[in-house]
C-alpha positions, -999 to 999 in steps of 0.1 A, spaced: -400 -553 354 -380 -571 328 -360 -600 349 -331 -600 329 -330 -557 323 -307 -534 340 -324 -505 337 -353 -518 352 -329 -533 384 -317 -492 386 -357 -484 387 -359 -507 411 -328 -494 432 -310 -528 429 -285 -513 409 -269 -479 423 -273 -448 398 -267 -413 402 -300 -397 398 -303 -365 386 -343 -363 381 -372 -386 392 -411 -382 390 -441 -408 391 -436 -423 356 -396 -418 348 -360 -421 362 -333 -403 351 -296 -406 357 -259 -399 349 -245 -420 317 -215 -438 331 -192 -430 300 -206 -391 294 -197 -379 263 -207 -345 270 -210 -322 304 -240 -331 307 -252 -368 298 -283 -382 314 -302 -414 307 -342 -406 308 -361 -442 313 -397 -447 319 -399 -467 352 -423 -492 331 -402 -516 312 -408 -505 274 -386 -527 247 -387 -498 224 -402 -471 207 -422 -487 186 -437 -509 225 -442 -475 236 -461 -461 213 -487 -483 222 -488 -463 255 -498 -426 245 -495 -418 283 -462 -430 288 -447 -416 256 -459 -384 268 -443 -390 302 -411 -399 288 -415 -366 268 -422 -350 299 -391 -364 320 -366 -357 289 -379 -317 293 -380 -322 331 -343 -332 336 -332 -308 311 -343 -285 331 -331 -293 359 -298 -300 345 -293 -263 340 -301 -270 304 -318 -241 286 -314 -258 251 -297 -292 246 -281 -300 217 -287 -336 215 -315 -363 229 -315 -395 214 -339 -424 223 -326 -462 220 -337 -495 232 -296 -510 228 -268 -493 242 -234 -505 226 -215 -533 238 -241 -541 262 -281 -553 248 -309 -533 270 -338 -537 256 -355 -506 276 -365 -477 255 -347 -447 267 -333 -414 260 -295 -400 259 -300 -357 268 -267 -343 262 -255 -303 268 -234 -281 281 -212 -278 248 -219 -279 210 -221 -312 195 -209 -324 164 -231 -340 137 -237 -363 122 -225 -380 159 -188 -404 157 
């Protein structure tokens, strides 16, 4: 765990989330400001600065592959139209790679 990182104090249940899926390597939960009906944040529960930090872990970038398709799923999402991975959010520095899955209407592109 990251001491200063707030999605590793959600992982760690000292911040409250809503969680919408959660297996042994990822957490994932409602985006605060959704910008679609369905927008989930998909973080593995090992503190990962970025892509590029977990790509030196094949087995956790395939578990964070596996918890994007997982919460999809169980989100009612057959398709999604978007999934983005970042390691900032706007506004607010979190440098923990994770994943935006967004659904449950067409989305424009390019995104703005």
């Amino acid at each position: 765990m990251a001491e200063d990182c707030l999605f590793c104090k959600i992982v760690a249940g000292e911040i409250p989330a809503t969680k919408v899926y959660e297996d042994d390597d990822t957490l994932a939960f409602a985006d605060l400001n959704p910008q679609a009906p369905v927008h989930v944040l998909v973080v593995p529960k090992r503190h990962f600065a970025d892509i590029v930090d977990l790509s030196r872990d094949a087995a956790a970038g395939g578990a964070l592959l596996n918890g994007i398709r997982a919460t999809a799923e169980s989100s009612g999402l057959r398709e999604f139209e978007r999934c983005s991975t970042r390691a900032t959010r706007p506004g607010r520095p979190c440098f923990h790679v994770h994943a935006h899955v967004l659904g449950g209407r067409r989305m424009q592109w390019p995104p703005g």
